[in-house]
C-alpha positions in Angstrom: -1.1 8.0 -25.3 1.1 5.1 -25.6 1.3 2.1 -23.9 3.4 2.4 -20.2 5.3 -0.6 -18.0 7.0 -1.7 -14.6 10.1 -2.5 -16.0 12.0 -2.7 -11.9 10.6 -2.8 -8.5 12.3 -2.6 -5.5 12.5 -2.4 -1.9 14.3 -2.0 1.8 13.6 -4.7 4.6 10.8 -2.6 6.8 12.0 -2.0 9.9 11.4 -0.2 13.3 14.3 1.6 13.6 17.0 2.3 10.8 20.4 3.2 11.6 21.1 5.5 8.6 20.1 8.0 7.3 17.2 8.7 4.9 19.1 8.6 1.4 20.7 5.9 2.8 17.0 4.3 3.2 15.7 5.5 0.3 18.6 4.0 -1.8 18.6 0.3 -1.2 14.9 0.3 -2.8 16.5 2.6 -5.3 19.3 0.2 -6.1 17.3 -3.2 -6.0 15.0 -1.5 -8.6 17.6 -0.3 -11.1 19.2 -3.6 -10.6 15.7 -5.4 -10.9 15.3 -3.2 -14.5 18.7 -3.7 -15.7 19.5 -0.1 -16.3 21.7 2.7 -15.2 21.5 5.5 -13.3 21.7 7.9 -16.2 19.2 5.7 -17.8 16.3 7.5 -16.1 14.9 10.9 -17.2 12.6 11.8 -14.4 12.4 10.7 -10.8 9.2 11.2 -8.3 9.9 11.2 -4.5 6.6 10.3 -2.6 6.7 11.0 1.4 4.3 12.1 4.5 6.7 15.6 4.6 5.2 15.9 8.5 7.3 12.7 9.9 10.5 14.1 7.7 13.4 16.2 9.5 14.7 17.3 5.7 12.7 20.0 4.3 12.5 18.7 0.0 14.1 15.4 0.1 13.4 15.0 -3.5 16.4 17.2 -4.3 18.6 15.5 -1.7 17.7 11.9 -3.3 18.4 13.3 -6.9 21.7 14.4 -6.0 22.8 11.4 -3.9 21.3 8.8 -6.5 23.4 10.2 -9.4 20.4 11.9 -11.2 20.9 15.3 -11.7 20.1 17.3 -13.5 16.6 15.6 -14.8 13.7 17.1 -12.9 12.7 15.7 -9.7 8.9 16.0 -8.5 7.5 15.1 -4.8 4.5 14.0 -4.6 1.8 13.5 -1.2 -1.3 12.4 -0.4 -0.7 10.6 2.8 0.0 6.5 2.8 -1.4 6.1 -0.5 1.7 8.6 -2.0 4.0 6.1 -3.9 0.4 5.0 -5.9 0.1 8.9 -6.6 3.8 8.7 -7.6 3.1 5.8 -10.2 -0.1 7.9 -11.5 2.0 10.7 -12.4 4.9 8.8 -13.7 2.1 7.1 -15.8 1.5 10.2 -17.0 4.4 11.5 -17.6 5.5 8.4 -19.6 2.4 8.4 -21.4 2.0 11.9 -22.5 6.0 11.6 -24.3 7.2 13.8 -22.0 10.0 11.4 -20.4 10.3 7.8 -21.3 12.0 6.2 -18.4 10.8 7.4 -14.6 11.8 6.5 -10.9 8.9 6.3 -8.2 10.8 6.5 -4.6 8.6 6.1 -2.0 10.6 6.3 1.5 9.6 7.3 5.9 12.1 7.2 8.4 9.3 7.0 10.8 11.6 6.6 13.8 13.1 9.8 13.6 10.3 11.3 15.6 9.0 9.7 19.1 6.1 7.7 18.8 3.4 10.2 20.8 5.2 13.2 18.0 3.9 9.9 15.9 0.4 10.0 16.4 -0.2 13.5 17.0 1.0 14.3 13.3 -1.5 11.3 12.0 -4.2 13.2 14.0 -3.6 16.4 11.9 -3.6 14.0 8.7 -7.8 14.7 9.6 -9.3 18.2 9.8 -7.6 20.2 12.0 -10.6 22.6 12.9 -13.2 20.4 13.1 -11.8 17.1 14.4 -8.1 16.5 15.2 -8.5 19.0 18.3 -10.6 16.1 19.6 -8.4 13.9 19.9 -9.0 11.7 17.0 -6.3 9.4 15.8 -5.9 6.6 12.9 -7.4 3.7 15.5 -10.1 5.3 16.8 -11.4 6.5 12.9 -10.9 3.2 11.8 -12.5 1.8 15.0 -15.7 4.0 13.9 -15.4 1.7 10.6 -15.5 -1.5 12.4 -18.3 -0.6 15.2 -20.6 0.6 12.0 -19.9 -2.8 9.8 -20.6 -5.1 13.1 -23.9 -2.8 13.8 -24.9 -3.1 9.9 -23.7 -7.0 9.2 -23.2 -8.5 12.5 -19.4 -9.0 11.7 -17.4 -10.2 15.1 -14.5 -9.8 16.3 -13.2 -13.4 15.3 -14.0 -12.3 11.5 -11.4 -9.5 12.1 -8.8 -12.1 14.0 -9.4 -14.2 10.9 -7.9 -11.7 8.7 -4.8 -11.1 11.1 -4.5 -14.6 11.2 -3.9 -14.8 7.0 -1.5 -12.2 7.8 0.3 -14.0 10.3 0.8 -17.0 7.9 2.6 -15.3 5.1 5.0 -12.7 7.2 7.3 -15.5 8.5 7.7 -16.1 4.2 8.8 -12.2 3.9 12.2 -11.2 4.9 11.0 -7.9 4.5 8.6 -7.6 6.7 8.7 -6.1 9.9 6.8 -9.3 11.8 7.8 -12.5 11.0 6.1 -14.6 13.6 3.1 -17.3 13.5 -0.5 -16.5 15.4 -2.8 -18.3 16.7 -6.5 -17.1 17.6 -5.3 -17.5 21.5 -3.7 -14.4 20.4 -7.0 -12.7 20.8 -9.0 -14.5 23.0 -6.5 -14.5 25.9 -6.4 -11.6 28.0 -2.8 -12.0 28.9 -2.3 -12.0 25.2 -0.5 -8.1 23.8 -2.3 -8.9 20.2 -5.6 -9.3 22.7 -5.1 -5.7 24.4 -8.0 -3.2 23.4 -6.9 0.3 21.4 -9.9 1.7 20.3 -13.1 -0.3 20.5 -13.4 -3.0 18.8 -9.6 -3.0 17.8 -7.3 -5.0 19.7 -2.9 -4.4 19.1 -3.4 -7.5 16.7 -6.0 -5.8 14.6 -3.6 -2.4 13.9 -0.1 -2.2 12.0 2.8 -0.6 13.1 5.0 2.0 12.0 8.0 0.9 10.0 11.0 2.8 8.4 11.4 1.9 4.5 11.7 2.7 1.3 10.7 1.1 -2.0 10.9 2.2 -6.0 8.9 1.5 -9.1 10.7 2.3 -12.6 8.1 2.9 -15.3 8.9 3.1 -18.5 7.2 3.6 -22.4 6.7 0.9 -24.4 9.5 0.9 -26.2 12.2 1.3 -23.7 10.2 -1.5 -21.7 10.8 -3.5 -25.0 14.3 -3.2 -25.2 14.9 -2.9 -21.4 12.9 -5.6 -19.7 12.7 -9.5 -20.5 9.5 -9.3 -18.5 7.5 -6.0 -18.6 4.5 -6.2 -16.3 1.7 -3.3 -18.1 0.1 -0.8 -16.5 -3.8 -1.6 -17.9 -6.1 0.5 -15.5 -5.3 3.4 -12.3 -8.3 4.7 -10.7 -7.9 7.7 -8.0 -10.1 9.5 -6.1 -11.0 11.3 -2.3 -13.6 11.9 0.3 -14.5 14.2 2.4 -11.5 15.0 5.6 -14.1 15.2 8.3 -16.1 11.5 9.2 -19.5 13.7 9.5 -19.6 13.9 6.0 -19.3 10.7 5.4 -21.8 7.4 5.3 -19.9 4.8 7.5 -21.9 1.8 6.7 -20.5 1.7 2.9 -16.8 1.2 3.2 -14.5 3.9 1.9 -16.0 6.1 -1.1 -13.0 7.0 -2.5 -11.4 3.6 -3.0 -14.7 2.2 -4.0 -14.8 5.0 -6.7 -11.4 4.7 -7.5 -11.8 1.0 -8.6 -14.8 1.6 -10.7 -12.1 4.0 -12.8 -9.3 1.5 -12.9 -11.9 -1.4 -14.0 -13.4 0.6 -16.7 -9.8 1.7 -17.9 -8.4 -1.6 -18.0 -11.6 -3.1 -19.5 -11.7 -5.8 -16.6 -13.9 -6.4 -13.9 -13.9 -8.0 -10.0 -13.8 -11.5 -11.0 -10.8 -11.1 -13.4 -8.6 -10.1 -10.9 -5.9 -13.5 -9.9 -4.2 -11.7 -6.8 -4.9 -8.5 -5.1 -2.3 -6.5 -2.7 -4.8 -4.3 -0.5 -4.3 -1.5 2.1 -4.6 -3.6 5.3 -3.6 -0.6 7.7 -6.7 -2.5 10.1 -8.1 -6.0 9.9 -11.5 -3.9 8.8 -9.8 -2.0 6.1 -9.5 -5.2 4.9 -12.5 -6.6 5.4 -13.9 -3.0 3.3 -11.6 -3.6 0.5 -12.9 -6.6 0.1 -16.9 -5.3 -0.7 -15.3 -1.8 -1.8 -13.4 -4.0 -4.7 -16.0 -5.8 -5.9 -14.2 -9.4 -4.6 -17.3 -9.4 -2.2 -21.2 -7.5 -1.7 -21.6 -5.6 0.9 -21.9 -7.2 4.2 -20.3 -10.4 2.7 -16.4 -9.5 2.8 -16.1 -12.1 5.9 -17.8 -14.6 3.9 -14.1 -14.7 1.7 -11.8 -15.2 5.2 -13.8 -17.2 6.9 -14.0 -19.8 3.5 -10.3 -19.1 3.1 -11.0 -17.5 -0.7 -8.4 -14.7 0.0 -5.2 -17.4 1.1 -2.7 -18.3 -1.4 -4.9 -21.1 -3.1 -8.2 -19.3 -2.9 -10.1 -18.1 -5.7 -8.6 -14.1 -5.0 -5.9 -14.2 -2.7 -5.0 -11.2 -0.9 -1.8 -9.9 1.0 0.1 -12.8 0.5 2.9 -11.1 1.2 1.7 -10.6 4.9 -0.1 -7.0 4.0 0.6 -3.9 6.3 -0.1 -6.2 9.1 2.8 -8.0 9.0 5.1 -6.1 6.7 4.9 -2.6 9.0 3.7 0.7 7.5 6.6 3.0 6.1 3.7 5.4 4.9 5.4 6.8 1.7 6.8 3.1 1.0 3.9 1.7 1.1 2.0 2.0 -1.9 5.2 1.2 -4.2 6.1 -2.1 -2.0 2.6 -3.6 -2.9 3.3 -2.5 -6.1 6.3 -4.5 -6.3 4.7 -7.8 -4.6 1.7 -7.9 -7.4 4.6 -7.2 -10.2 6.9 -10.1 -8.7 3.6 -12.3 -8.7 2.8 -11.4 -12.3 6.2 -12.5 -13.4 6.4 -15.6 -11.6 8.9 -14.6 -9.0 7.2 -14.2 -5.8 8.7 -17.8 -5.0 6.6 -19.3 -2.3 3.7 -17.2 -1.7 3.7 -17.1 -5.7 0.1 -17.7 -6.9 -0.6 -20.1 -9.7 -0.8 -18.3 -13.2 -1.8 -14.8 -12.5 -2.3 -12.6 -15.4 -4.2 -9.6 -13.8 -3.2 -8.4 -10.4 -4.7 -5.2 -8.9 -3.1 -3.0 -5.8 -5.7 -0.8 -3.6 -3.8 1.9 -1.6 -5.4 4.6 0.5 -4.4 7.5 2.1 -5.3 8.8 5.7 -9.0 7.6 6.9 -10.3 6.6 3.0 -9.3 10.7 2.1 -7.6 9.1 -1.2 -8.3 6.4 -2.8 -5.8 4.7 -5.3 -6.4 1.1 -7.2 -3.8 0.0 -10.0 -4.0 -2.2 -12.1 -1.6 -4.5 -13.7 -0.9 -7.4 -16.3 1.9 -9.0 -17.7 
């Protein structure tokens, strides 16, 4: 197994509605990467298209991309496991580099959320849970999450100002992304004022402020072998650890009071593959879909112990000059959630920082950045690790 690198990254501005079409989306990450890598077209040997196929009109938009990005005829795979599905795309480019099998491999993550109305929206992320046992009920992304929250306040008396907190972080470093879908300052009147939108409830205790929002994007990784990387890339950022794992669909099978299983498991792999541990980590992108899947990823990671994840926002440890800042690039709160994008756009932010080119959210001196991506309610679980 040889040695396997982000040589480009790439990505679209997330937006709420775009005008094109989706291989129009799906290209401007595509092009910024291949520009980012310094390669061709023809240069690549394999390409991975990673989606949520319920929110997409076209029926295999793998082939469709292939076509229209000028790389036919090397195969073309699709890959899904919910919002964590560009991390699942660079685990099996990883593997495909690794194994000798291709040496130079595309990761497109794209959703054109927007094409469906938003109530179509939320009754496909309801059937993203069982659809015997809980999805008839109702359930949707909020109110699991919500669940989440309610359990960590009962268990560690976390509040609803250590949530704001983490919105708040957000809310500093969107206005520094232009890709990002919010761009705007907050204030913690946000949430204590009533007449305040980021202060109306959802699902108890999450207020608007504490949820993302859909967003339409797209966003590429190019992994390569070592030696293409070598004679490719000025600045090859290594792929040292991946970790991946899932949890039961249905809530009743789970323990609430312990974060998410699967990304908790899933870190213990990509530590013990990279040969690194919690405290080695210099900046973290995490799956922020909620200001308490934050808060989780935080104890699930190992940054905090259990119960003491607010400890690190309320002492500022996970801003830009903290001792592990997180989501510096405004996380899902800010940036929008394009839910096959996702994964590849944080991706991108921790291989910018690792280079030195994240500009001014970079962090000083990073050598080990890790991203945590999850799919659906904590179903999978993906952490990466990088280094440069």
């Amino acid at each position: 197994m040889g040695k396997v690198a982000i040589i480009g990254v790439g990505q679209s501005a997330f937006v709420r509605s775009y005008p094109g079409s989706i291989r129009e989306l799906a290209f401007e990450g595509f092009k910024e990467a291949v520009q980012d890598a310094g390669i061709a077209a023809a240069d690549i040997n394999a390409s991975v298209v990673c989606s949520a196929p319920e929110y997409d009109k076209q029926r295999s938009p793998s082939g469709v991309f292939a076509e229209y990005f000028g790389l036919n005829p090397q195969p073309t795979f699709y890959v899904e496991t919910l919002c964590s599905s560009s991390s699942t795309g660079v685990r099996l480019a990883y593997s495909l580099v690794a194994s000798g099998l291709h040496d130079v491999v595309a990761v497109i993550g794209f959703q054109k959320m927007s094409e469906i109305s938003s109530a179509e929206s939320q009754e496909r992320m309801g059937r993203g849970a069982d659809i015997q046992w809980e999805s008839p009920f109702g359930t949707m992304m909020p109110a699991y999450y919500a669940m989440y929250a309610q359990a960590h306040m009962a268990e560690y008396g976390t509040t609803l100002e250590d949530l704001a907190l983490i919105r708040l972080k957000s809310a500093a470093y969107g206005p520094m992304n232009d890709r990002a879908v919010f761009r705007k300052s907050l204030t913690m009147d946000h949430f204590t004022n009533p007449d305040q939108t980021m202060a109306n409830p959802v699902a108890s205790p999450l207020r608007v402020g504490d949820c993302c929002a859909n967003a339409d994007g797209s966003s590429c990784v190019i992994v390569a072998s070592e030696e293409k990387a070598k004679s490719f890339s000025a600045k090859p950022v290594w792929i040292m650890g991946l970790g991946a794992a899932t949890a039961s669909v249905n809530l009743a099978e789970r323990d609430l009071f312990t974060g998410l299983a699967a990304a908790k498991q899933a870190a213990d792999e990509a530590y013990k593959m990279a040969g690194v541990g919690p405290r080695d980590i210099d900046v973290a992108e995490v799956h922020d879909c909620f200001t308490i899947a934050e808060l989780m990823a935080y104890e699930n990671l190992g940054f905090a112990k259990p119960g003491e994840g607010r400890d690190l926002i309320q002492s500022r440890e996970t801003y830009l000059e903290g001792s592990i800042p997180v989501n510096v690039d405004g996380g899902l709160l800010s940036k929008g959630h394009p839910i096959g994008a996702t994964g590849g756009s944080q991706i991108r932010t921790v291989v910018k920082q690792l280079r030195g080119d994240a500009g001014e959210i970079q962090v000083k001196d990073p050598e080990i950045g890790l991203v945590h991506n999850i799919g659906g309610v904590g179903i999978y679980g993906n952490v990466t690790i990088l280094g440069r």
